[in-house]
C-alpha positions in Angstrom: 2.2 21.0 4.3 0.0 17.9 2.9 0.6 14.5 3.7 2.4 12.3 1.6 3.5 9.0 0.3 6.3 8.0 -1.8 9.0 5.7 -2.5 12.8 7.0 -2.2 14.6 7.4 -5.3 18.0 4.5 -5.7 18.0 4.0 -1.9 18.6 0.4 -2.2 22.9 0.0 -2.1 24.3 -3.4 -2.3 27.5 -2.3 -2.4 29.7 -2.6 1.1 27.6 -1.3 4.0 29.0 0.9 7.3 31.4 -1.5 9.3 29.7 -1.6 12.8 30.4 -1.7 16.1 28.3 -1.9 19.8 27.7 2.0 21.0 29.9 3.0 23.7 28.2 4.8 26.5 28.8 8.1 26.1 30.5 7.5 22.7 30.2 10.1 19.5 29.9 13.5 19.5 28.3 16.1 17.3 30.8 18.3 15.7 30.6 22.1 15.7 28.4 23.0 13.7 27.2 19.7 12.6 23.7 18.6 12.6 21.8 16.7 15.8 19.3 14.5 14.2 17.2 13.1 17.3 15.4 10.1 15.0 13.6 7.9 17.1 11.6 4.3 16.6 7.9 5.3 16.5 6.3 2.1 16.3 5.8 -1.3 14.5 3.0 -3.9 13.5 2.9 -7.6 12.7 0.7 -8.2 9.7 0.1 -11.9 8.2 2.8 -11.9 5.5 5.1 -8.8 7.0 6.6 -6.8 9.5 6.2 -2.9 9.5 8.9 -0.7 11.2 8.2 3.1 11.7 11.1 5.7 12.2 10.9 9.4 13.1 13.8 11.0 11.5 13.8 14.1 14.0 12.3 16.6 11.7 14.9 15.4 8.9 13.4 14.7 5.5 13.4 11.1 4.7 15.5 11.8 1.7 18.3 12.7 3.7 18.7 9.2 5.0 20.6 6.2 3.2 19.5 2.6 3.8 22.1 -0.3 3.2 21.4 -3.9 2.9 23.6 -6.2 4.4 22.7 -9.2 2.6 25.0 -11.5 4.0 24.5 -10.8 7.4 20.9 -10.0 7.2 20.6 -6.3 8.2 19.3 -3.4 7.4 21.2 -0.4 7.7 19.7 3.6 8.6 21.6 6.5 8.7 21.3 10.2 7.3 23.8 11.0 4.9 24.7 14.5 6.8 24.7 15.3 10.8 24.7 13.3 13.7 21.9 10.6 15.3 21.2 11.4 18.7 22.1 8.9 22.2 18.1 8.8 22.6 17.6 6.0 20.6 17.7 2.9 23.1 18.1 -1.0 21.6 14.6 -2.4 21.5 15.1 -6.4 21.3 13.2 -8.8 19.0 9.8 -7.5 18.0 8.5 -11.2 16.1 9.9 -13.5 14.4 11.1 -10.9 11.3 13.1 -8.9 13.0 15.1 -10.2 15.7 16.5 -6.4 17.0 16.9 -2.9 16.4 19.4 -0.9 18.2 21.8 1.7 17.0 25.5 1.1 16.5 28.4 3.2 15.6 31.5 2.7 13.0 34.7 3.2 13.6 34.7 6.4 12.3 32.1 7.4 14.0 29.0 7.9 12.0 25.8 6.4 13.5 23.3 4.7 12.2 20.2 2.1 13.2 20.6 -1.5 12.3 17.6 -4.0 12.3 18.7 -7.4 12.3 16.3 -9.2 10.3 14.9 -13.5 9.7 16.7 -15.0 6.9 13.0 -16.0 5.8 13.1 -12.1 4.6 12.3 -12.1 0.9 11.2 -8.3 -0.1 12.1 -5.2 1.8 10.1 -2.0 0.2 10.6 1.7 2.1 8.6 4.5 2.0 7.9 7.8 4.3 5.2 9.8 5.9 4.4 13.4 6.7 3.7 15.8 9.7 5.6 14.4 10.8 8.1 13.0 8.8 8.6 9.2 9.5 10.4 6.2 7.5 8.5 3.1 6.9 9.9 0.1 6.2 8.1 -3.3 5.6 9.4 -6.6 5.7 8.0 -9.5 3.9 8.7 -13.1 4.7 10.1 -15.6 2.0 7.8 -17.3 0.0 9.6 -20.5 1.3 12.3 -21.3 3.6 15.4 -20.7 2.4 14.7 -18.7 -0.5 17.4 -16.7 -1.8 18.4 -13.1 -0.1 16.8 -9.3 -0.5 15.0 -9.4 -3.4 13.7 -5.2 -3.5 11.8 -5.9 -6.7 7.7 -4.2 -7.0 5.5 -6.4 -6.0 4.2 -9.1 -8.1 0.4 -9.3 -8.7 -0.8 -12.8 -8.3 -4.2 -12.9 -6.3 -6.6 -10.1 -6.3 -9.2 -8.6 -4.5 -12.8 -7.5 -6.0 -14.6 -6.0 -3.8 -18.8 -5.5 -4.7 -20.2 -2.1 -3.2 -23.0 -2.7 -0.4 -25.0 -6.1 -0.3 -27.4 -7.2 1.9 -29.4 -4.1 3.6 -27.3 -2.0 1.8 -28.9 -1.4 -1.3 -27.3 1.7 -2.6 -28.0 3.6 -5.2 -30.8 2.8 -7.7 -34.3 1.5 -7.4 -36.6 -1.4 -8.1 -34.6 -3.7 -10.3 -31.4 -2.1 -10.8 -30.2 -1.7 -7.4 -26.1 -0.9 -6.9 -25.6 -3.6 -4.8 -26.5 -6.0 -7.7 -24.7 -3.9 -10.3 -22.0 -4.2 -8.5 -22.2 -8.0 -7.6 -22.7 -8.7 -11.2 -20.0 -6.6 -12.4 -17.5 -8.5 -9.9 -18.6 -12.3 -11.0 -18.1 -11.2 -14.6 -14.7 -9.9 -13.4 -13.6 -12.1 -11.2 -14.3 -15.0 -14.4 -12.2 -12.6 -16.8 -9.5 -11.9 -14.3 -9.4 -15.9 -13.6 -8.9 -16.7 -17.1 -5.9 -14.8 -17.3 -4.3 -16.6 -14.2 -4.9 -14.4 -11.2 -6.2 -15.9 -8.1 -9.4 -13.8 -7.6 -11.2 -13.7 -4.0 -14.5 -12.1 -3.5 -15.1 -9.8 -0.1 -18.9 -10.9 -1.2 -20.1 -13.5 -3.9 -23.6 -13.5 -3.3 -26.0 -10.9 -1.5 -24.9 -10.2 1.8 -23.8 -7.7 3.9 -20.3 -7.1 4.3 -18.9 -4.4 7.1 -15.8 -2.2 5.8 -13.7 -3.8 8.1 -14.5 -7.6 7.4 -13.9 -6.4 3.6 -10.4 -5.2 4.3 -9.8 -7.9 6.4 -10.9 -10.3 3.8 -8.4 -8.8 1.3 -5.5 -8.7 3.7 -5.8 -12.2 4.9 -5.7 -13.6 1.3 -2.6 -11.5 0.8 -4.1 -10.1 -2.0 -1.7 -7.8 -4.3 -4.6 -5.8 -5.9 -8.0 -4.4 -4.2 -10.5 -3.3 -6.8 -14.0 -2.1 -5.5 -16.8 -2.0 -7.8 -19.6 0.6 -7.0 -22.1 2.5 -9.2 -23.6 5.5 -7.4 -23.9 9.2 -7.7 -23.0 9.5 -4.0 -19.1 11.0 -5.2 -19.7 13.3 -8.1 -23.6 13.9 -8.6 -24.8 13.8 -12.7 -21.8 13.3 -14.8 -20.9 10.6 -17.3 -18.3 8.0 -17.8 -16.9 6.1 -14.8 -14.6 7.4 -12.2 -11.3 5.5 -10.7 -10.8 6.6 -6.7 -8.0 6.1 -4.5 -7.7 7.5 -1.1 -7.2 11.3 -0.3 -3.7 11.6 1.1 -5.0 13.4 4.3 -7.0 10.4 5.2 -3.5 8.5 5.2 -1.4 11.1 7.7 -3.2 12.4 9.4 -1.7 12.7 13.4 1.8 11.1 15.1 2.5 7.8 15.3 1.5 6.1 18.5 2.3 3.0 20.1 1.2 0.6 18.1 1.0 2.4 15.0 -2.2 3.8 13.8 -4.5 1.2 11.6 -5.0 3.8 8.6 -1.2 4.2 8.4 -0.8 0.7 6.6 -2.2 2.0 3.6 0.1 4.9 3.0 2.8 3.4 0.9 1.0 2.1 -1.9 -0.9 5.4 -2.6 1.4 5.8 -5.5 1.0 2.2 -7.1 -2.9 2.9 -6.1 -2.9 5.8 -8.6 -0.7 4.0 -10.9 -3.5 1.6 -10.9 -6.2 3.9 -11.4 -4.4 5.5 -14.4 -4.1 2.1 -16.1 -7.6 1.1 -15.6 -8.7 4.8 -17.1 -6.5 3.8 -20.0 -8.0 0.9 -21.2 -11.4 1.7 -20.5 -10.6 4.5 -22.7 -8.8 2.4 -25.5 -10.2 0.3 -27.1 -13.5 0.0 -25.1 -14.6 3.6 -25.6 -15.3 4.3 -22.2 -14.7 7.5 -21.1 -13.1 8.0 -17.3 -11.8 9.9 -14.4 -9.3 10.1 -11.7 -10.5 11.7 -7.8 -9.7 10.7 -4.9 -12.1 10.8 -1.3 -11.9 9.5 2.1 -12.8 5.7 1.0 -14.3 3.7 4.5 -12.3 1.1 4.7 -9.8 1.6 2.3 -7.0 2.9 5.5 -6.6 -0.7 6.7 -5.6 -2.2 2.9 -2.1 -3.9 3.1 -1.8 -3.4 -0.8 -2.7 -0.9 -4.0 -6.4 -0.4 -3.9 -8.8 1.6 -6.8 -12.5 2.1 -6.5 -14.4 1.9 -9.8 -17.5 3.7 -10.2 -18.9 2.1 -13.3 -21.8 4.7 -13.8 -24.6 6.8 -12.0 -27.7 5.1 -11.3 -29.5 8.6 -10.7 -28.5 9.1 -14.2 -31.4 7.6 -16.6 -29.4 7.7 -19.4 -26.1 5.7 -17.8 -28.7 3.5 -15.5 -29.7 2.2 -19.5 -26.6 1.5 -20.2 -26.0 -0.2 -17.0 -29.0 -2.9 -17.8 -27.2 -3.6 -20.8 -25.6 -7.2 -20.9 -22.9 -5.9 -23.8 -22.2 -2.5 -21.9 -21.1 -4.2 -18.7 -18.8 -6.8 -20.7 -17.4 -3.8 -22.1 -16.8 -2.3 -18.9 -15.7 -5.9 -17.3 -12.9 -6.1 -20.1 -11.8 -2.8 -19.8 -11.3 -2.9 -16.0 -9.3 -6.7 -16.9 -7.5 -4.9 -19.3 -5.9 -2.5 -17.1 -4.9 -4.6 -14.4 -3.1 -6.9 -16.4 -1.3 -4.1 -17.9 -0.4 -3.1 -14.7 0.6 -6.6 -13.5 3.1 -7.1 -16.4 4.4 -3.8 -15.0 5.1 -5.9 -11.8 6.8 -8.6 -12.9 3.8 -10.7 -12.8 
């Protein structure tokens, strides 16, 4: 079975959650015949701006599980809608200063579930699973400022991105003499970041002049400006060989899920929940390039280095091939990267105003 990433479907109930009371040693027993789901905590990370909890569900699909929002009392609320949760799961204390305790109650009718006990400085609470095994993720995010109002599970907004230019430094890439990728792809990024800036998006740069820039310190970069959007700019022939057009990556699924979930969780797992708004992304950006700047494009995805430790949605945009003569042309061509500048603008905004911007 392939990895995956995904967002339930209307698991966010703010209607009355479980009544629930301290676990009783010894307390709650399976009925005949009913189901013994053994879901234990896997791990959790503290990131900059929020907390990420990891739950194995005991070989139950995530889909099977409902999770409640107390608002009032600031909790979250894990249970599968069918079968039993095992007496392994011990209470684990406060983790940071997001979430104060996990530990797994009982109501009085005895149905079982996992309550995290969360900061009121929580703001946003998104959810979303992995595979092989099957885990539930759930991330945290603190309040924008003390005091702000309740659960809000809303997409995220995009306010500050990311651009990211391809090599620097010693890292030339693709090209020769004059038109080197690095530079292509620096150029590309200024002209970006000025359009993207215009519209009112706080832009950072992971490189604004010619330097080198590791993969790590890149996604670092991005991750401590809390960016909302990463958008890499390359133009190489490295991915596909001759072709035409430009080409939108994400990251291949099997780079994101990949093993079990250790103690602390794996660094590449951050990435896996926003696979999907990564391809949502990508799809918008193909759009506009397509309409009305006439620039044809195409969706992949490949094992990006790097990409596994981005905190957000992340596209890498292959403007052209520089082992192409005819696209390396077009690439020294003031108007065609303008072109290519607005069209890439033009498709994150679209997908911004898609996120409550």
């Amino acid at each position: 079975m392939s990895a995956r990433a995904g967002r339930f479907p209307n698991i966010f109930a703010f209607a009355a959650v479980l009544v629930v009371l301290a676990l009783a040693a010894g307390g709650g027993r399976a009925e005949e015949g009913q189901q013994l789901v053994e879901a234990n905590f896997a791990g959790y990370h503290s990131y900059v701006s929020f907390t990420r909890l990891v739950f194995g569900t005991g070989g139950m699909r995530p889909d099977g599980f409902k999770i409640n929002f107390d608002q009032a009392a600031k909790k979250v609320i894990l249970y599968p809608e069918k079968g039993l949760l095992g007496l392994t799961f011990a209470p684990i204390g406060q983790l940071d200063d997001l979430v104060h305790d996990v530990e797994l109650v009982e109501d009085d009718s005895g149905r079982r579930g996992i309550v995290v006990k969360l900061d009121p400085a929580i703001r946003t609470i998104k959810a979303s699973y992995l595979s092989m095994p099957y885990r539930i993720v759930l991330d945290f995010y603190r309040s924008a400022k003390a005091g702000d109002a309740g659960f809000l599970p809303v997409d995220r907004p995009v306010r500050t991105i990311a651009l990211d230019p391809g090599h620097g430094g010693r890292e030339k890439g693709s090209g020769s003499g004059k038109l080197t990728e690095k530079d292509i792809a620096l150029d590309i990024s200024l002209r970006l970041r000025k359009t993207l800036s215009m519209k009112g998006y706080r832009v950072v740069m992971t490189r604004d002049k010619d330097v080198d820039a590791a993969p790590d310190d890149r996604a670092g970069a991005a991750n401590n400006a809390r960016a909302d959007l990463f958008i890499s700019i390359h133009a190489s022939g490295s991915f596909s060989g001759k072709g035409t057009g430009a080409m939108l990556y994400t990251l291949a699924e099997g780079e994101l899920d990949g093993g079990r979930s250790k103690w602390p969780l794996k660094w590449e797992e951050q990435a896996a929940p926003y696979l999907p708004d990564s391809i949502r992304l990508a799809g918008g950006i193909i759009k506009a390039l397509g309409s009305p700047y006439g620039q044809g494009a195409s969706l992949r995805s490949a094992g990006l280095v790097g990409f596994d430790g981005l905190a957000m949605p992340a596209v890498l945009v292959e403007v052209g091939d520089l082992d192409d003569p005819d696209q390396a042309a077009l690439l020294m061509d003031d108007a065609f990267r303008d072109k290519l500048t607005a069209g890439i603008a033009a498709g994150v905004d679209d997908y911004a105003k898609g996120r409550g911007r």
